[in-house]
C-alpha positions in Angstrom: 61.2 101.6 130.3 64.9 101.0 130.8 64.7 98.7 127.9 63.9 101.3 125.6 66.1 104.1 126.5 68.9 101.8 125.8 68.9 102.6 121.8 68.3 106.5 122.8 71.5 106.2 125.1 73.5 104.0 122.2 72.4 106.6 119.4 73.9 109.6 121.9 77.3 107.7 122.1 77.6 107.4 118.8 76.8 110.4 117.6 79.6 111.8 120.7 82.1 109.6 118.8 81.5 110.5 115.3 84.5 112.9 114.5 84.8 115.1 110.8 86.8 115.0 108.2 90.7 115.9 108.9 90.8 119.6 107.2 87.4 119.1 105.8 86.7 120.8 103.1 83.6 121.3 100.7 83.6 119.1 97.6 83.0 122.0 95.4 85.8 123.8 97.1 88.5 121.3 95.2 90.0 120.8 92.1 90.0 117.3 92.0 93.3 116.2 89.8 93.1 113.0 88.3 96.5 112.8 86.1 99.7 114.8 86.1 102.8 115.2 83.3 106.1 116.3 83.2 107.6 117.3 80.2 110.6 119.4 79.0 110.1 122.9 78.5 109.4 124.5 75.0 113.0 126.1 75.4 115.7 123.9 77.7 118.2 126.1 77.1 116.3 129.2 78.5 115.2 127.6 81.6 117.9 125.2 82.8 117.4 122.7 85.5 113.4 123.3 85.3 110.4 121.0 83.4 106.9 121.7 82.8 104.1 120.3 85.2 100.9 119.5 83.8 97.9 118.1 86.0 94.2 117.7 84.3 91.2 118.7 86.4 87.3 117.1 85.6 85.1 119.8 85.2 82.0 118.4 86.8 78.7 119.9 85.5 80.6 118.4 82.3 81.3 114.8 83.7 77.5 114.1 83.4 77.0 111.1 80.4 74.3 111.1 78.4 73.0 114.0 75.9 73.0 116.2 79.3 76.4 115.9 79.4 77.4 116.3 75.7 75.1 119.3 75.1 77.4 121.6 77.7 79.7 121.3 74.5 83.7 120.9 75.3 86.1 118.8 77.0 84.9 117.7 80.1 88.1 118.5 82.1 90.8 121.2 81.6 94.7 120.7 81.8 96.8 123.4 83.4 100.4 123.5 83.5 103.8 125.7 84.6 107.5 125.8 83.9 109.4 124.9 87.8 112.5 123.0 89.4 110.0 121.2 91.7 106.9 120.1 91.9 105.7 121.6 95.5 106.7 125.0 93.9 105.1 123.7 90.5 101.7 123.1 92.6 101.5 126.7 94.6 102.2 128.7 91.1 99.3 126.4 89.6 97.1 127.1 92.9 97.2 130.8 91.5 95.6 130.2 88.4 92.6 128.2 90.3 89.8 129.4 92.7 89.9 125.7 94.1 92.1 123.8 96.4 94.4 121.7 94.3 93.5 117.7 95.9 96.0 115.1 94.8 93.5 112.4 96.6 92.0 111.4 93.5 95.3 111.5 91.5 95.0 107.6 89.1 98.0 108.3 86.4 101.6 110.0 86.5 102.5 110.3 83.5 106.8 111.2 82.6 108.0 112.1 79.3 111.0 110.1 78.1 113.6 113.0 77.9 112.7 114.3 81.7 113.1 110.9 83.0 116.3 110.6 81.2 117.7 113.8 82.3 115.6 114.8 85.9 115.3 111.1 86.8 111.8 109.6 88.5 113.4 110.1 91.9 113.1 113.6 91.3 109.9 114.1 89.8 107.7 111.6 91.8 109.7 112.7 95.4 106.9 114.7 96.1 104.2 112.0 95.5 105.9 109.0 97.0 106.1 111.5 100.0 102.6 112.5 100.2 100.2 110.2 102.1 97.3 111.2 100.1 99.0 110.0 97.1 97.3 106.5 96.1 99.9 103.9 95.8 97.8 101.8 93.2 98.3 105.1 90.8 99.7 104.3 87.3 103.0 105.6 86.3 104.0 105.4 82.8 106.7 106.8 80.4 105.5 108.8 77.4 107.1 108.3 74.2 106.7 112.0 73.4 104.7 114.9 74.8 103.2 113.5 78.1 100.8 117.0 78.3 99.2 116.0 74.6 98.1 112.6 76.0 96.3 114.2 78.8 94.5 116.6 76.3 92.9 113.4 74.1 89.2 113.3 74.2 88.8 109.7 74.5 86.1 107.9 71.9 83.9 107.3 74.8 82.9 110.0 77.0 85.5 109.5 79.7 88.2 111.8 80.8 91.4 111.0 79.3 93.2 109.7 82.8 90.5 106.9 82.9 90.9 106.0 79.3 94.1 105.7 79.2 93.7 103.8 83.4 92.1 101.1 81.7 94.5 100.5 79.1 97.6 100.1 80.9 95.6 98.3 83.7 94.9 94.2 83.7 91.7 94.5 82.5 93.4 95.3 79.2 93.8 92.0 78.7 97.4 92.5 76.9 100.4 91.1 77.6 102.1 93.6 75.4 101.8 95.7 78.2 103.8 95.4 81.3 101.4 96.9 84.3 103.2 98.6 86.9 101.8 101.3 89.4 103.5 103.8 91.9 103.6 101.3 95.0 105.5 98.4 92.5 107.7 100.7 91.1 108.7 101.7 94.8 110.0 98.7 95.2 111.7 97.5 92.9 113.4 101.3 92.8 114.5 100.6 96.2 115.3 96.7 96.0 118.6 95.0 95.2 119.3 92.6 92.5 116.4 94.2 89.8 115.9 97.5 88.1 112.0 98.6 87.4 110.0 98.7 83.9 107.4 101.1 83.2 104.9 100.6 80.6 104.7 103.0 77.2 102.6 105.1 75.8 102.6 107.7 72.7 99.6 109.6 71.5 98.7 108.6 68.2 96.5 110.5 65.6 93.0 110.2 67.7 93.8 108.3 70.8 96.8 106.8 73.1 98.8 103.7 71.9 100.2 101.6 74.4 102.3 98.3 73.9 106.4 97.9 74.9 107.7 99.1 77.8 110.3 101.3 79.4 113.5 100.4 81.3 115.0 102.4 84.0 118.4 101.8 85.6 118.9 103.9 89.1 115.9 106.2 88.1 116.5 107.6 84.9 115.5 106.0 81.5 117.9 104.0 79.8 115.5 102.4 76.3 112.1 100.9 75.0 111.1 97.5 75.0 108.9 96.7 72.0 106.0 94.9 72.9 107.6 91.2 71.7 110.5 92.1 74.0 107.8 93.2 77.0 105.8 90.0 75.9 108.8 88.0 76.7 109.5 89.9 79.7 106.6 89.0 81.4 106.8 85.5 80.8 110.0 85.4 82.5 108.6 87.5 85.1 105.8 85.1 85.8 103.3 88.4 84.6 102.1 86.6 81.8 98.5 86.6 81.5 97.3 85.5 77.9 98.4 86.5 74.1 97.6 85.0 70.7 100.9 84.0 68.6 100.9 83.4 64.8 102.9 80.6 63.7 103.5 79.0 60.1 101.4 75.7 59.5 104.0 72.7 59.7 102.3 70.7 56.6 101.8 74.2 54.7 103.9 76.9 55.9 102.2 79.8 53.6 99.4 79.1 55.8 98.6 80.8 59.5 97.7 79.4 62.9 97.0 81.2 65.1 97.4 80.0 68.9 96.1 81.1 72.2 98.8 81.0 74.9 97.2 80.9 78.6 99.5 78.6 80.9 103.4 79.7 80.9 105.6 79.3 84.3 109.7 80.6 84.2 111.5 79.0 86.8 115.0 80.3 87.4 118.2 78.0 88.6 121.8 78.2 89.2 124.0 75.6 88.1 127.6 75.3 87.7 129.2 74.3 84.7 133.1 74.3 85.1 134.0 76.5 87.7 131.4 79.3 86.0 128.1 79.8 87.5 125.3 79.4 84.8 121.3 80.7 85.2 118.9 78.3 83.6 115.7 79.5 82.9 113.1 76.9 82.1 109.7 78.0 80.5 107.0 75.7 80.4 103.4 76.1 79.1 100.3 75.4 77.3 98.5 76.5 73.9 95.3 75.8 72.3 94.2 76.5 68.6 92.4 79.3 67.8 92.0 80.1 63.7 93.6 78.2 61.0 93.9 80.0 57.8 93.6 77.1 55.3 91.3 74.2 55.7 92.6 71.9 57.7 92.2 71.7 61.1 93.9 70.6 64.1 94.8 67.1 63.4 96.8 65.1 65.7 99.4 64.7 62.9 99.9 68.9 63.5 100.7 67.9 67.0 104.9 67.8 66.8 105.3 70.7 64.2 102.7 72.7 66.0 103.9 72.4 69.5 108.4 72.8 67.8 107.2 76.2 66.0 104.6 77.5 69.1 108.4 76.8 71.2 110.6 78.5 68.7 107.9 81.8 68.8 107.7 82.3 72.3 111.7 81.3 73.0 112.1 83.8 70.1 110.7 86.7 72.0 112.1 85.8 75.3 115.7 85.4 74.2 114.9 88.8 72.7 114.3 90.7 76.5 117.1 88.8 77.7 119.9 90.3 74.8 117.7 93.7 75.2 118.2 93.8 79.1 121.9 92.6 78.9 122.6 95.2 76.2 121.3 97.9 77.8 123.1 96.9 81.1 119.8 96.6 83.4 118.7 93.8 84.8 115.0 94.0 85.0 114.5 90.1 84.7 115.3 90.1 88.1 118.6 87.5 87.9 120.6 89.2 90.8 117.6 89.4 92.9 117.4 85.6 93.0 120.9 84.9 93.3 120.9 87.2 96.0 117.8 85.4 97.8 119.3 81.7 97.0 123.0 82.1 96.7 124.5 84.6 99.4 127.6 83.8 99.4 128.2 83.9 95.5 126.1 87.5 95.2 128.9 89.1 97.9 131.2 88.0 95.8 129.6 89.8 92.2 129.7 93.0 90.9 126.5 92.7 89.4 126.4 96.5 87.4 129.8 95.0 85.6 129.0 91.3 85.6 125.2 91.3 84.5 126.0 91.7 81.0 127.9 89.1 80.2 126.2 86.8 82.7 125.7 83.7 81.3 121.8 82.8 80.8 120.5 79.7 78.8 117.0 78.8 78.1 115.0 76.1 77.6 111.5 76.4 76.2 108.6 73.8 76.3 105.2 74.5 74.3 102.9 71.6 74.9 99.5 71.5 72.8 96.1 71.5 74.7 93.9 70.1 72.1 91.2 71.3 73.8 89.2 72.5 70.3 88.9 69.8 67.4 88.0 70.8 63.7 89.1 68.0 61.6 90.4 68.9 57.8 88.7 68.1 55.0 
């Protein structure tokens, strides 16, 4: 008997415990937004001290795939926008043109046009999502080379709203190392650490859909210049963000001829050393290739082995020395150099003005390419 009350008594505590949803609110009572934009407005002059908001909202009996879902006809989502100085006030003029609650829960991609985050600065713009709680930390934030509102109005090739499309291609799954991936939490803290200044990846719209490649550098907030996606590649190698690229080198035996390598294995290790009375940072970069397409018809013969592995070196030093010259040109040192001298060397980072010294810091690099030989085709 008392045996089987016991589930009846468990089922009434648990149902006693269960508590709703904080501000619950029925799902078709929301307007889900799933990107946002900020762009300068069509007149600066007229409206001083103020940027367009944008935020794109899934229309839902059109989200459907399939023929149900194309034959509602349209975009699947709609973008609204407004001229403000903030974005809180930005939100409550938008609220007025909706018969939903405006939900910023579901919010994946923030996306800044180059001229607001040169002249407004990210601190402002993205204060009022780095203060919400609701506001997903793993959201994407990227600077647009252009109008950031025209990217969120693509219609992707797939049927996908524009905010997903454009998710996965600044995401890892893109597979690219021509993209530096970032999100809100990351650039959080690299904003607020000393020693580094944060990156944001690029995008412009292009005729039909979104490009993405290179990156952004930002220097206390506000945009300083592009990195073009050799200078990102090389970036992320030093880094340690590398994940895998192809490179395209000339044939040692026949250099009108292409190989093509496959670059999967690099490491950067930083280290100060003295030389004189200066301090010096050397950066070694060490890694692996293997051989992907030859162009002629040899193949990869161990007599390729020297000239393959000098010119895979010369490539990827190439592009690194590039970021390096970039960042110390542009005064901002997103290769993270003061961060570790400030982790490893206290004493000398008190000492350093590192906004005046950074660049003309010395740096020199040394680049080793080593040759997997993991696939053999041997020449005719």
């Amino acid at each position: 008997m008392y045996k089987k009350m016991i589930p009846i008594f468990l089922l009434i505590i648990i149902l006693f415990t269960q508590s709703g949803c904080w501000e619950g609110r029925e799902l078709n009572a929301r307007a889900f937004v799933t990107a946002v934009a900020f762009d300068m407005p069509e007149d600066p002059e007229a409206l001083p001290n103020q940027f367009l908001f944008s935020i794109q909202v899934p229309i839902p009996e059109k989200m459907a795939g399939g023929e149900s879902g194309q034959s509602a006809g349209g975009k699947p989502f709609l973008v609204f926008g407004t001229t403000t100085d903030n974005v809180l006030s930005g939100i409550l003029q938008l609220q007025c043109q909706l018969d939903r609650k405006i939900f910023f829960g579901h919010t994946r991609l923030i996306l800044v046009n180059e001229k607001v985050a040169r002249i407004f600065g990210l601190e402002r713009v993205l204060d009022y999502f780095k203060r919400n709680f609701r506001i997903q930390r793993m959201a994407r934030v990227a600077i647009v080379e252009g109008e950031a509102r025209e990217v969120l109005n693509i219609q992707p090739p797939i049927g996908q709203t524009p905010s997903t499309y454009i998710l996965n291609l600044i995401s890892p799954q893109s597979g690219s190392s021509f993209n530096y991936i970032s999100d809100l939490g990351k650039w959080l803290v690299l904003e607020s650490d000393e020693g580094i200044d944060p990156v944001l990846p690029r995008i412009c719209k292009g005729k039909e859909t979104a490009l993405t490649g290179g990156a952004a550098v930002l220097k206390n907030g506000r945009f300083l210049g592009w990195l073009n996606n050799f200078e990102t590649r090389g970036l992320n190698i030093l880094l340690n963000e590398f994940t895998e690229s192809d490179y395209r080198v000339k044939c040692p035996f026949h250099p009108e001829e292409i190989i093509c390598v496959g670059v999967n294995n690099l490491r950067s290790r930083y280290r100060l050393v003295k030389e004189g009375n200066n301090p010096v940072l050397k950066i070694n970069v060490v890694g692996r290739f293997e051989t992907r397409e030859f162009s002629g018809s040899h193949g990869p013969m161990v007599q390729l082995t020297e000239g393959l592995e000098r010119a895979v070196t010369e490539k990827v030093r190439e592009e690194i020395e590039m970021a390096i010259n970039k960042a110390q040109n542009l005064g901002a040192d997103i290769l993270g150099v003061g961060r570790y001298i400030q982790a490893y060397h206290p004493q000398l980072w008190a000492k350093l003005n590192w906004d005046q010294e950074f660049p003309y810091f010395p740096i020199k690099l040394e680049v080793k390419m080593e040759w997997a030989l993991t696939v053999r085709r041997l020449g005719a």
